[in-house]
DOMARMI-190749 format. One record per residue (C-alpha): residue number from 1; residue in three letters; chain; y, z, x. Coordinates in nm, 2 decimals, padded with zeros to 4 digits. Layout:
BEGIN
R  seq  type  mol      yy      zz      xx
R  NUM   ALA    A       Y       Z       X
...
***
This chain:
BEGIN
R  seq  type  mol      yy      zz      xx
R    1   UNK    A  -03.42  -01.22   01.06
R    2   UNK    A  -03.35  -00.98   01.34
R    3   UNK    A  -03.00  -00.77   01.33
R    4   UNK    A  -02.73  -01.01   01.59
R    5   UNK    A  -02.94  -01.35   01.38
R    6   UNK    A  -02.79  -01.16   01.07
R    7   UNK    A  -02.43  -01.13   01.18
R    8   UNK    A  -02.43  -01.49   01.33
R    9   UNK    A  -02.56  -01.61   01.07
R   10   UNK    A  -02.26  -01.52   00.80
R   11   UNK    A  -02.03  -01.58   01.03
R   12   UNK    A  -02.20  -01.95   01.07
R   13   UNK    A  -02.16  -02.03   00.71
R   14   UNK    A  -01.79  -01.87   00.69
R   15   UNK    A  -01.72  -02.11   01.01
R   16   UNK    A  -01.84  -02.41   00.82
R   17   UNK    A  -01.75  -02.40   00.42
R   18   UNK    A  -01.47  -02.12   00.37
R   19   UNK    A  -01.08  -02.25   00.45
R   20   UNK    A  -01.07  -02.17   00.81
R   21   UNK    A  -00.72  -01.98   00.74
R   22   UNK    A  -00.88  -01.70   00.58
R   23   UNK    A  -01.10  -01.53   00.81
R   24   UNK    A  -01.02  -01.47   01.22
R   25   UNK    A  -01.37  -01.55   01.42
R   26   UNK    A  -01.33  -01.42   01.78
R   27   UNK    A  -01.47  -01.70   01.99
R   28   UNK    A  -01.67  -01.43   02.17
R   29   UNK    A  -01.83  -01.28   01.87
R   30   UNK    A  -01.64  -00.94   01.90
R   31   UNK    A  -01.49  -00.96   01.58
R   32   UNK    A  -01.51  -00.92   01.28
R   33   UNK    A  -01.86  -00.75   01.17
R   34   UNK    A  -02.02  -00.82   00.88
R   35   UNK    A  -02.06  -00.52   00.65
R   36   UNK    A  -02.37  -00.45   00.47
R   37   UNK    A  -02.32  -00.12   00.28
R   38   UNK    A  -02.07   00.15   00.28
R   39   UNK    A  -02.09   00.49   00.17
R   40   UNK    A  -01.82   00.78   00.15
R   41   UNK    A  -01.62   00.70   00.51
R   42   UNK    A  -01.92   00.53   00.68
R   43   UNK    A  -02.01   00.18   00.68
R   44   UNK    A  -02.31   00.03   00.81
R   45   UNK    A  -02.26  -00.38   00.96
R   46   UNK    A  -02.57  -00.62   00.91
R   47   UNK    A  -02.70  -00.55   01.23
R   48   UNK    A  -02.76  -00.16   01.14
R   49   UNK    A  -02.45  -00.04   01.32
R   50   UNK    A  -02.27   00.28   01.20
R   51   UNK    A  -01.91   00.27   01.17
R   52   UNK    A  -01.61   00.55   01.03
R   53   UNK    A  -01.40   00.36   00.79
R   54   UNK    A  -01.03   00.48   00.90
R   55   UNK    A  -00.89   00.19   00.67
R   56   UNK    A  -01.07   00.28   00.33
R   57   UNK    A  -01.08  -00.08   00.30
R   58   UNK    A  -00.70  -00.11   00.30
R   59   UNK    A  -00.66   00.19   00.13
R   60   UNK    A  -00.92   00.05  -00.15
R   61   UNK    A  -01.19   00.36  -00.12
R   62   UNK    A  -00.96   00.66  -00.19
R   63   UNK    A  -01.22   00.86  -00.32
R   64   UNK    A  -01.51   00.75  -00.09
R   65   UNK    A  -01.68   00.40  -00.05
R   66   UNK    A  -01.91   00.38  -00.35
R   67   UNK    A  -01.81   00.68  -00.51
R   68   UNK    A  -02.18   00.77  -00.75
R   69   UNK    A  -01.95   00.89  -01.05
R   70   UNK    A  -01.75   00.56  -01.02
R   71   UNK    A  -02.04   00.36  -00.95
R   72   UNK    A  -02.19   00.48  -01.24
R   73   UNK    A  -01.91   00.42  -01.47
R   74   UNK    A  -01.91   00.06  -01.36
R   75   UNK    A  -02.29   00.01  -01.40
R   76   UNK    A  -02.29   00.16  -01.76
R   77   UNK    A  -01.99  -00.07  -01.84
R   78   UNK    A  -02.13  -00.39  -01.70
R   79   UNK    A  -02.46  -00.32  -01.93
R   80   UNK    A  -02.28  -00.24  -02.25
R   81   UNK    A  -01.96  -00.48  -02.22
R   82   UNK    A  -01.93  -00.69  -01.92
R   83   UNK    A  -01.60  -00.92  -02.06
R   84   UNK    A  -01.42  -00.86  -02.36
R   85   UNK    A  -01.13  -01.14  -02.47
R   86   UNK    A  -00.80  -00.95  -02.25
R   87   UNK    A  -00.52  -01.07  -02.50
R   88   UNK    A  -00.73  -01.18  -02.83
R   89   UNK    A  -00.97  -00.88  -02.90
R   90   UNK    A  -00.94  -00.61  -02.65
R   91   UNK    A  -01.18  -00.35  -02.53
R   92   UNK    A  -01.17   00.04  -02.62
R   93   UNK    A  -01.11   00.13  -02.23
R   94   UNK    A  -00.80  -00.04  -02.17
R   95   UNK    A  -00.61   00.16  -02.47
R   96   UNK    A  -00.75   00.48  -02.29
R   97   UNK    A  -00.64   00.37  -01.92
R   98   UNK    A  -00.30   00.25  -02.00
R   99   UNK    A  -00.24   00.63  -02.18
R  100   UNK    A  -00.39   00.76  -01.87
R  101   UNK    A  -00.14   00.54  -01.60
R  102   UNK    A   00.15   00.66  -01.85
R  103   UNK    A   00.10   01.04  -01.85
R  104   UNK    A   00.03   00.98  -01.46
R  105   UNK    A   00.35   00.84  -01.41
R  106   UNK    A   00.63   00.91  -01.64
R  107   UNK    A   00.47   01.12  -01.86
R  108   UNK    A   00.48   01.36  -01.53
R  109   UNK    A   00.79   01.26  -01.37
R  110   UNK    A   01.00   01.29  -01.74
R  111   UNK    A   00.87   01.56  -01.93
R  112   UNK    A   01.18   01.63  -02.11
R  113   UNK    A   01.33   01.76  -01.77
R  114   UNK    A   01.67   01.60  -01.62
R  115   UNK    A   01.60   01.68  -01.28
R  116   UNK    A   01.34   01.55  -01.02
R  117   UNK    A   01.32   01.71  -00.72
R  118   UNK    A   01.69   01.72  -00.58
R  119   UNK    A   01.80   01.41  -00.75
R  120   UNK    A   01.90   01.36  -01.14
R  121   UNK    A   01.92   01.07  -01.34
R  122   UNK    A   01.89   00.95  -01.65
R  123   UNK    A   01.59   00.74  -01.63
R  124   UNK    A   01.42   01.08  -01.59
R  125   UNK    A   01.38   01.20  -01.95
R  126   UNK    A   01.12   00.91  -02.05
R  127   UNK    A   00.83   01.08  -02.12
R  128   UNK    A   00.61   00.76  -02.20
R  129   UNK    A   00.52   00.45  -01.98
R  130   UNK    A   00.37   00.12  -02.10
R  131   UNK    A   00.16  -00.13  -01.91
R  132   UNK    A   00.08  -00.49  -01.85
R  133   UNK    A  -00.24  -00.51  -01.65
R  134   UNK    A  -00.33  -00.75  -01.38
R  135   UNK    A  -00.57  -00.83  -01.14
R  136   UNK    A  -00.45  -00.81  -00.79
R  137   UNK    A  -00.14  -00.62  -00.63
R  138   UNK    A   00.10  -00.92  -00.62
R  139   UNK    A   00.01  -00.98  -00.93
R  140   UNK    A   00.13  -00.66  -01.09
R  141   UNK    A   00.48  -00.72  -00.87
R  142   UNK    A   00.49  -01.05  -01.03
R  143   UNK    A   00.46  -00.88  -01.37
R  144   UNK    A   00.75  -00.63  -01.24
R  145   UNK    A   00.97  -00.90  -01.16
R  146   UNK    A   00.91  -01.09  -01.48
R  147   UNK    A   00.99  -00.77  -01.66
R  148   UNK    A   01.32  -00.76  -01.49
R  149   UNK    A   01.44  -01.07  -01.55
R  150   UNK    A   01.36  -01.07  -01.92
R  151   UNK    A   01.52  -00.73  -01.94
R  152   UNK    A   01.83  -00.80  -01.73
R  153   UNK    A   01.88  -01.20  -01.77
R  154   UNK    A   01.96  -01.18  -01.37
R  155   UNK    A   01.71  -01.36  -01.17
R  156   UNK    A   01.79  -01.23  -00.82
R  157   UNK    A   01.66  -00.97  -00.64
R  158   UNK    A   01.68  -00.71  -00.33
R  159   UNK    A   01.39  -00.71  -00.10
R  160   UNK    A   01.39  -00.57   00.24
R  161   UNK    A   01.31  -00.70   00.59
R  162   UNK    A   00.97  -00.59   00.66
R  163   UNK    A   00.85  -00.61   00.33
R  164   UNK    A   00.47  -00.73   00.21
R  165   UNK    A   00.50  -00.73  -00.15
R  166   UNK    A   00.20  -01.00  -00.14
R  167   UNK    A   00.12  -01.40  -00.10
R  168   UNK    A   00.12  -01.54  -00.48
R  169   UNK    A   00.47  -01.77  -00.54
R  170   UNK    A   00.67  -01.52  -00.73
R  171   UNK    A   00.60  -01.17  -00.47
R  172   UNK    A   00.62  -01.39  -00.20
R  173   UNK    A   00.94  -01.47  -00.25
R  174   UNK    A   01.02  -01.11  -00.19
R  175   UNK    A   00.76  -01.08   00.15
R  176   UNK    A   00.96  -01.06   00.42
R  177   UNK    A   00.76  -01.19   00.70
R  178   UNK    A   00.81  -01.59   00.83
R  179   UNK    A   00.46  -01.60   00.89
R  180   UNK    A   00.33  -01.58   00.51
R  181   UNK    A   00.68  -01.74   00.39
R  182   UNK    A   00.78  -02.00   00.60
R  183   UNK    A   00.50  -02.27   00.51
R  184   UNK    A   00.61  -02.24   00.17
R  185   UNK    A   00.94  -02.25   00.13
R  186   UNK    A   01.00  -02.58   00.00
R  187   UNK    A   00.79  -02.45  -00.29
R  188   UNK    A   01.00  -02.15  -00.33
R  189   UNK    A   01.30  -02.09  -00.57
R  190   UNK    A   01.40  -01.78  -00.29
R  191   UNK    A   01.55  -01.58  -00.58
R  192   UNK    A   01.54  -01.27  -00.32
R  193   UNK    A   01.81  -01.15  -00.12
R  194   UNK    A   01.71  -00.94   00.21
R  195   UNK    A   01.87  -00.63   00.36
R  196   UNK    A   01.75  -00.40   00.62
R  197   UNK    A   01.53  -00.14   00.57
R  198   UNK    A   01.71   00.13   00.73
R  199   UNK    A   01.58   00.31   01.02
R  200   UNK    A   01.45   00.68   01.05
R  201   UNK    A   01.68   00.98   01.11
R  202   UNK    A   01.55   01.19   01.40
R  203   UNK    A   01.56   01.53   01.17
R  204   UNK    A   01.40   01.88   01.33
R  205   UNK    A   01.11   01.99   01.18
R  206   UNK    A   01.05   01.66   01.02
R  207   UNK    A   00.73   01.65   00.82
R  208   UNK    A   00.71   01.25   00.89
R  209   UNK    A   00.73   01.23   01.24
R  210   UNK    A   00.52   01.33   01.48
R  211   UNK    A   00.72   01.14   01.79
R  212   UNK    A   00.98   00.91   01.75
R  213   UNK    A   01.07   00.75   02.09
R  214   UNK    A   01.44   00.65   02.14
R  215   UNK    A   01.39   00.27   02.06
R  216   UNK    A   01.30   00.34   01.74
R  217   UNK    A   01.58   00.58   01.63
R  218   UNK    A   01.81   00.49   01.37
R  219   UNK    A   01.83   00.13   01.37
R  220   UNK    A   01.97   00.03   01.11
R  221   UNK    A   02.19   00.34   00.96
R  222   UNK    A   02.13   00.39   00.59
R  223   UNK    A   02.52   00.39   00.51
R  224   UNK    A   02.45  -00.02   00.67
R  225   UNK    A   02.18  -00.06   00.42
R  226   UNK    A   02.42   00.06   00.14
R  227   UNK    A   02.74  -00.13   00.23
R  228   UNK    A   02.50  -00.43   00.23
R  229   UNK    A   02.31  -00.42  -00.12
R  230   UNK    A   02.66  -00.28  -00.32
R  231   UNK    A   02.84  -00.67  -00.21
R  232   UNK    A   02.49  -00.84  -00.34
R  233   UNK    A   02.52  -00.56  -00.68
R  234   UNK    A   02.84  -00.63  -00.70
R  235   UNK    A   02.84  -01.04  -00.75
R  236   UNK    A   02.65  -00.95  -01.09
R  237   UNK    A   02.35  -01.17  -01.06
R  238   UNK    A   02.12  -00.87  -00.90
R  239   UNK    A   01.85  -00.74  -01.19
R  240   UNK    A   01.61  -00.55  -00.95
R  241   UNK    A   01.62  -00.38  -00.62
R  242   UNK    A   01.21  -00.42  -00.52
R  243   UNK    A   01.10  -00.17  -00.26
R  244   UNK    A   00.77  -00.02  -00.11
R  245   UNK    A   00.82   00.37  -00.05
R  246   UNK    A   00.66   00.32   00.27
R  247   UNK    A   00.65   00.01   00.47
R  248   UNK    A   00.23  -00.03   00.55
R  249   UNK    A   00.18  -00.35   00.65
R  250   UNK    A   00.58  -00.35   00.81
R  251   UNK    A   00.43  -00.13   01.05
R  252   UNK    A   00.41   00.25   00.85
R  253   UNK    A   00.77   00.29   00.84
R  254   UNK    A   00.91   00.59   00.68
R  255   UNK    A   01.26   00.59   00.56
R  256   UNK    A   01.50   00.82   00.60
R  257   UNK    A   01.47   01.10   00.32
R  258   UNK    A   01.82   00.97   00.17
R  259   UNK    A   01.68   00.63   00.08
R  260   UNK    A   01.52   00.61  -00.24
R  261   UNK    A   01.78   00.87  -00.41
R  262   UNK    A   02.09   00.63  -00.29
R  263   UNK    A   01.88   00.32  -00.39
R  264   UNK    A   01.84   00.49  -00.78
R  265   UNK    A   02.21   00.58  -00.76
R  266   UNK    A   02.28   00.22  -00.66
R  267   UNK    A   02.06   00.04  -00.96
R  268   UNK    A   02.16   00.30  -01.24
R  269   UNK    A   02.59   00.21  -01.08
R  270   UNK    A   02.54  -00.12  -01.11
R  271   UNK    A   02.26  -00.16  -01.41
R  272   UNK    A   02.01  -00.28  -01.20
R  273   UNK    A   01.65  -00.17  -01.25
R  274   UNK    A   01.42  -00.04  -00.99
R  275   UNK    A   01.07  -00.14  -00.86
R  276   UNK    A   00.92   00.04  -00.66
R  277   UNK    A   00.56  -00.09  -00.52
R  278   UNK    A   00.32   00.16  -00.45
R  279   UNK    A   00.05  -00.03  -00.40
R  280   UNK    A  -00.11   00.08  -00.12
R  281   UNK    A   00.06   00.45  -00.12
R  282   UNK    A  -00.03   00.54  -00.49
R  283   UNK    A  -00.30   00.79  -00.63
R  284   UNK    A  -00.26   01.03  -00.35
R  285   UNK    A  -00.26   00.85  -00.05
R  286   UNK    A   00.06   01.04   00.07
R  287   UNK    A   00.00   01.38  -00.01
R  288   UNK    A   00.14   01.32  -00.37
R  289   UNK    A  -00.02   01.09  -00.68
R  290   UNK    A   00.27   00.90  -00.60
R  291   UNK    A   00.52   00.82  -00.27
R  292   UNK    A   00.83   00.84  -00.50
R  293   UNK    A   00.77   01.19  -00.55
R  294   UNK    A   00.81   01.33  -00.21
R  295   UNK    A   01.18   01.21  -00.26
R  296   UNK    A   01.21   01.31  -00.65
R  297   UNK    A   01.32   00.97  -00.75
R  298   UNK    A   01.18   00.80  -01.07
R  299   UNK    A   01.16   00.44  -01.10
R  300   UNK    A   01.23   00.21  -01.35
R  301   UNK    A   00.88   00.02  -01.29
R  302   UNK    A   00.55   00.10  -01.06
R  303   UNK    A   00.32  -00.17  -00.88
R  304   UNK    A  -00.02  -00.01  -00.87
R  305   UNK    A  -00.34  -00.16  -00.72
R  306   UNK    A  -00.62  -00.09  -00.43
R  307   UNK    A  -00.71   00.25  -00.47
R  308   UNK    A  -00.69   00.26  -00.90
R  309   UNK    A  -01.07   00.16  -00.90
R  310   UNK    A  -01.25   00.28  -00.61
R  311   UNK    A  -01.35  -00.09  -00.50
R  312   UNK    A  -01.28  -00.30  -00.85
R  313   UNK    A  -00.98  -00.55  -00.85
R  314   UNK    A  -00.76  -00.39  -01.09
R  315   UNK    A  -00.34  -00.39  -01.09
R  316   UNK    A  -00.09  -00.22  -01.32
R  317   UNK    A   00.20  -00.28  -01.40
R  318   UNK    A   00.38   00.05  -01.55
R  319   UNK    A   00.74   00.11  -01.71
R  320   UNK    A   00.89   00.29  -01.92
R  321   UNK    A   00.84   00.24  -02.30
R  322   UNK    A   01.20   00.14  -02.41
R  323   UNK    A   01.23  -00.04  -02.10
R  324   UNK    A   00.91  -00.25  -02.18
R  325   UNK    A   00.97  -00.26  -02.50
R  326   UNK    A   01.31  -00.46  -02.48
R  327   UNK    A   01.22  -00.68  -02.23
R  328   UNK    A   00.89  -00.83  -02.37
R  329   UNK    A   00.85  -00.91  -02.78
R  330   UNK    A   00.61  -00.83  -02.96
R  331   UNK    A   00.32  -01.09  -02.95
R  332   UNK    A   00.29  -01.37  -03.19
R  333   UNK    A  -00.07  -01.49  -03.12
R  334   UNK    A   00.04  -01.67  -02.81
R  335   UNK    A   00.11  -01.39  -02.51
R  336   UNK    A   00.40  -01.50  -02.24
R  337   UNK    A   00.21  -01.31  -01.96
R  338   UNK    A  -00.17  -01.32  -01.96
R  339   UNK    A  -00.50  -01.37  -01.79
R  340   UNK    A  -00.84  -01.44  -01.88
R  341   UNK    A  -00.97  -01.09  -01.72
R  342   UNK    A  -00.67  -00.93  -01.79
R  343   UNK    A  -00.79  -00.53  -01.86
R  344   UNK    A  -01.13  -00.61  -01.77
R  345   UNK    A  -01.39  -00.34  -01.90
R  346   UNK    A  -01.56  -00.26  -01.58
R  347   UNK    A  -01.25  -00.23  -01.44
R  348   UNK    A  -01.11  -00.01  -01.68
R  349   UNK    A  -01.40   00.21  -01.64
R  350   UNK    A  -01.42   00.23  -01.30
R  351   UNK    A  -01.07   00.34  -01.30
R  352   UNK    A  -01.09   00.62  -01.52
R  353   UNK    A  -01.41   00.73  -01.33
R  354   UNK    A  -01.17   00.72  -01.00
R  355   UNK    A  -00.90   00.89  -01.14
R  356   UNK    A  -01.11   01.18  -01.27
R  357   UNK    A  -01.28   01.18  -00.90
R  358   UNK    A  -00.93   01.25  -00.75
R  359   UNK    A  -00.85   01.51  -00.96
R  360   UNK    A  -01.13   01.70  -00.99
R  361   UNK    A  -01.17   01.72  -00.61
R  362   UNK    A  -00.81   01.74  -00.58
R  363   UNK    A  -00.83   01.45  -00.33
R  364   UNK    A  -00.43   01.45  -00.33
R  365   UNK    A  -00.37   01.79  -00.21
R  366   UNK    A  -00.59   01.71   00.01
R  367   UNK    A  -00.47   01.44   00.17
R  368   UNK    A  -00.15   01.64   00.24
R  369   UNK    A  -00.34   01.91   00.42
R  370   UNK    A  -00.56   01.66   00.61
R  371   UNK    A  -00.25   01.45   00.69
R  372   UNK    A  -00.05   01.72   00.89
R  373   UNK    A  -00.38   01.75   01.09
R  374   UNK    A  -00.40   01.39   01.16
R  375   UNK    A  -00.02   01.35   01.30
R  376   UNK    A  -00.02   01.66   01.49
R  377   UNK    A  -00.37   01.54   01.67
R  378   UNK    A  -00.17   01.17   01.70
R  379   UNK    A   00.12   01.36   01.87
R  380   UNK    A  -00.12   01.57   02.10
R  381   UNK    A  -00.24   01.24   02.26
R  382   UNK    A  -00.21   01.23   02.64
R  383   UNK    A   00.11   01.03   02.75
R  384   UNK    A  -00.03   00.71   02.94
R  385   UNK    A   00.06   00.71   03.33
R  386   UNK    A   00.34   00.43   03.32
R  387   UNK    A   00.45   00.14   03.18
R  388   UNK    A   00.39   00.25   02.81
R  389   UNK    A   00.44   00.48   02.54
R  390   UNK    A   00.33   00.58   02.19
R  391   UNK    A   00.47   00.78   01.89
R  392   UNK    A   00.31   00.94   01.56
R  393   UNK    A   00.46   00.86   01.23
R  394   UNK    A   00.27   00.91   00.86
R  395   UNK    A   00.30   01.09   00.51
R  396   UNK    A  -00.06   01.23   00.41
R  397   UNK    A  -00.34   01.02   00.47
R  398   UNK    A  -00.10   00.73   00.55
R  399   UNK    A  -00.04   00.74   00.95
R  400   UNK    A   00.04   00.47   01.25
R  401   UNK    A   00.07   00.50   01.61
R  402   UNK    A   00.30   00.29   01.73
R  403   UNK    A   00.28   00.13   02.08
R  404   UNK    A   00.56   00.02   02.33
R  405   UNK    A   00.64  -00.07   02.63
R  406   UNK    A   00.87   00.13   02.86
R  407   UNK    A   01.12  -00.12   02.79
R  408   UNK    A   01.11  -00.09   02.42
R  409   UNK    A   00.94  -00.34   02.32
R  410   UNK    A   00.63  -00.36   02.12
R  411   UNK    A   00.30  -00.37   02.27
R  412   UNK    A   00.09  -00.53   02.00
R  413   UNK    A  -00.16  -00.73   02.23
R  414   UNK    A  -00.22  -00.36   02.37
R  415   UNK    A  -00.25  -00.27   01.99
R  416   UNK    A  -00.50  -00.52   01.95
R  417   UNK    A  -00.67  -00.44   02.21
R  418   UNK    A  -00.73  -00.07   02.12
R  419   UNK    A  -00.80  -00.21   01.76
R  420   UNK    A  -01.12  -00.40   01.93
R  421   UNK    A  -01.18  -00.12   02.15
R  422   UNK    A  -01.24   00.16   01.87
R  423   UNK    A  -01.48  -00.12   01.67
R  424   UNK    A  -01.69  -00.12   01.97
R  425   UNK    A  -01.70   00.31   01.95
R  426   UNK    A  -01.75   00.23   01.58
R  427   UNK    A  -01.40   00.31   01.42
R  428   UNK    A  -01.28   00.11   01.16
R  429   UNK    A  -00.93   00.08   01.24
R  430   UNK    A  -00.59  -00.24   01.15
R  431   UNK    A  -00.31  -00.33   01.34
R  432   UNK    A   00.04  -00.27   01.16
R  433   UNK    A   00.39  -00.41   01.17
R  434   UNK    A   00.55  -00.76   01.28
R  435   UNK    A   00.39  -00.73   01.67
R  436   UNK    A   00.09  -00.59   01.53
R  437   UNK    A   00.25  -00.28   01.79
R  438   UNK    A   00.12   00.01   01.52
R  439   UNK    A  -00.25   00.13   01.51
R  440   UNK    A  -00.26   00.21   01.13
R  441   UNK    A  -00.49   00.47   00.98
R  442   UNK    A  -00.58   00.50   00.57
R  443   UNK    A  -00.89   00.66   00.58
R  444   UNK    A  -01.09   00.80   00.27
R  445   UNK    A  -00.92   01.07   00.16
R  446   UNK    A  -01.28   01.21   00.15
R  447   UNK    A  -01.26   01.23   00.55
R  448   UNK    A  -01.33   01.59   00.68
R  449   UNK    A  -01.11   01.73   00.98
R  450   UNK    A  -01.39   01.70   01.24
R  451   UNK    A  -01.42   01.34   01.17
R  452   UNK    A  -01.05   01.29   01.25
R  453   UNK    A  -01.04   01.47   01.52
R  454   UNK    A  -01.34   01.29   01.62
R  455   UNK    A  -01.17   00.97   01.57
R  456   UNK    A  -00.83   01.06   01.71
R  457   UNK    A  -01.01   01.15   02.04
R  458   UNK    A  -01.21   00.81   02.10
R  459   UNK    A  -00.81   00.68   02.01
R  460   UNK    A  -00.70   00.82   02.30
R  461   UNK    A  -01.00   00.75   02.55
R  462   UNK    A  -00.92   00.40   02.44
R  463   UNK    A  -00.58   00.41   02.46
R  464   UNK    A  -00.56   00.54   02.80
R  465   UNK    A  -00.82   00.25   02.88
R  466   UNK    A  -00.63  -00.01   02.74
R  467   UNK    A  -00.25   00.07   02.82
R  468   UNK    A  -00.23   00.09   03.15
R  469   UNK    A   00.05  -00.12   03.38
R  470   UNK    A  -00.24  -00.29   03.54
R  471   UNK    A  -00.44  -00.41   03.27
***
């Protein structure tokens, strides 16, 4: 079967027996490809195309797409143990993983010190964590809020607008977007209370932001956002402020550096615990194992998923010990939170394989050299002619453009159309953020410097192309 017959062919079968919701089919054949294999940052389609991966899968392939030391850990797992029993008789792995996702986390960030960063608190001096694994990311938020309540006995919780904490019942309760809520909601308890997430402070020398352009600027001031969540702390029915250190799929917003210290002053005032999902923006995506730490603030509990395995679906819950250990009880035979691949040994071994990948290549640091290179080349774009304008935001490897009109307001069908543009150059790039207005880049964190350069040029041949008054 020749290359195109290849393409239209899967995208034939999707058309005909998967739920039509799940995958967009442009009429005209333009989107999406159909991969075939992927290696480091290049993926090759069906029809023997090369593309760049700016996306690492959403963030998935932190260490490369099919990463040999990680593929190999997988394929010696699958041929020695390819399922063990999760809850009943577990698996040597998972006991070596969990130790490994505690000394990451709070056995770093505690350490016997009071002070991280600028900011000290007393949820600093654990020195252990303890997990409950899961499969996918909204699972391991579900796991976070279970954990809360059964710690707390307070069943609501503080979200933010822009928030994508994921689709399953429980996190999408806490997902801010109508779109993914509002067809459920007669199904939904709505346990979540929403606040703004507060805009960013313009701030010279700003290692953020590359261009902010005056519609953007402090929207929503972070003394607002306080006011706000101390009357929802303050009724006494609040066990958990839930929050994403950086807003991905909100459109790559980065908050003002203020906000996660005031938010752990806020939950430790008022007893509240807090979750911060990292999802997306863990294991070095931001320059940093971990987005919390550019602001030295220490949660209570950390979502992590996508890039933990390199490509396996894997999700981890981690808290700290005495935390964990008062909220769940011991197990009696019968666990209260559970699932049937819960831990799962390929998983588990693909995970350690990834984790060792991004430290021994120091992937992280890494990822903070390469990502000052990628905003500055975002802010060096040429400035379109008229009737648009775009501005560079991002933390690491983690980086959006966003695109306006001169008017303000958000350009996504431009967006879009720049999206489509680069996947005809062969880039591999998403949309971001309500409008779909912010061109979001994630790439490998194996990327060189010529290839973002590379890529950030053909962005702004297609920009130029595409955001014009006229077209």
């Amino acid at each position: 079967m020749s290359g195109p017959r290849k393409s239209a062919r899967a995208l034939t079968l999707l058309r005909e027996f998967e739920s039509r919701n799940v995958t967009f089919l442009e009429a005209d054949g333009s989107w999406p490809i159909v991969w075939d294999k992927a290696s480091g940052v290049r993926v090759l389609d069906v029809e023997g195309r090369k593309y760049l991966d700016l996306t690492a899968a959403f963030g998935v392939a932190a260490a490369g797409h099919a990463n040999p030391r990680v593929v190999r850990a997988g394929q010696r797992q699958m041929a020695r143990l390819l399922h063990a029993m999760g809850d009943v008789h577990p698996h040597r792995l998972k006991g070596e993983l969990a130790r490994e996702l505690s000394q990451l986390t709070f056995g770093r960030w505690g350490a016997g010190r009071g002070r991280v960063g600028s900011f000290r608190t007393s949820r600093t001096r654990a020195t252990k964590g303890k997990t409950i694994f899961c499969n996918s990311g909204f699972e391991a938020v579900e796991a976070a809020l279970k954990t809360a309540l059964l710690a707390t006995g307070k069943a609501g919780i503080i979200a933010f607008a822009g928030a994508y904490h994921g689709l399953g019942y429980g996190a999408l309760n806490a997902t801010h977007r109508v779109h993914f809520r509002g067809p459920f909601k007669p199904q939904l308890r709505q346990f979540c209370h929403f606040v703004p997430f507060p805009g960013p402070l313009l701030q010279a020398g700003s290692p953020f932001y590359a261009s902010l352009p005056e519609a953007t600027v402090q929207r929503v001031s972070m003394d607002q956002v306080e006011a706000q969540i101390t009357d929802l702390l303050r009724c006494g029915k609040i066990g958990a402020v839930l929050v994403e250190p950086i807003q991905v799929r909100g459109g790559l917003n980065v908050p003002p550096p203020d906000f996660l210290p005031r938010l752990r002053q806020l939950c430790d005032d008022h007893e509240a615990l807090l979750i911060l999902d990292e999802i997306y923006t863990g294991f070095g995506r931001t320059g940093k194992w971990f987005a919390c730490e550019h602001w030295g603030v220490v949660p209570d509990l950390i979502c992590l998923g996508k890039a933990l395995t390199g490509g396996f679906p894997l999700s981890a819950c981690v808290g700290r010990a005495e935390l964990m250990d008062s909220a769940w009880p011991p197990s009696t035979g019968e666990a209260i939170h559970t699932s049937t691949f819960l831990g799962h040994p390929v998983g588990c071994a693909m995970a350690l394989a990834q984790l060792r990948e991004i430290r021994s290549r120091r992937l992280v640091q890494r990822s903070a050299r390469l990502g000052g290179l990628l905003r500055q080349s975002l802010f060096g774009l040429p400035s379109p002619s008229s009737g648009f304008r775009w501005s560079a935001r991002g933390v690491g490897l983690l980086a959006g453009l966003e695109v306006r009109r001169t008017d303000g307001t958000p350009a996504g069908d431009k967006a879009l159309r720049v999206v489509k543009s680069m996947l005809q150059r062969g880039f591999i790039l998403l949309p971001e953020g309500h409008d779909s207005e912010v061109i979001g880049f994630s790439p490998p964190l194996t990327i060189t410097a010529a290839q973002l350069r590379r890529a950030v040029r053909a962005l702004g041949e297609s920009l130029l192309e595409n955001c014009t008054s006229q077209t």
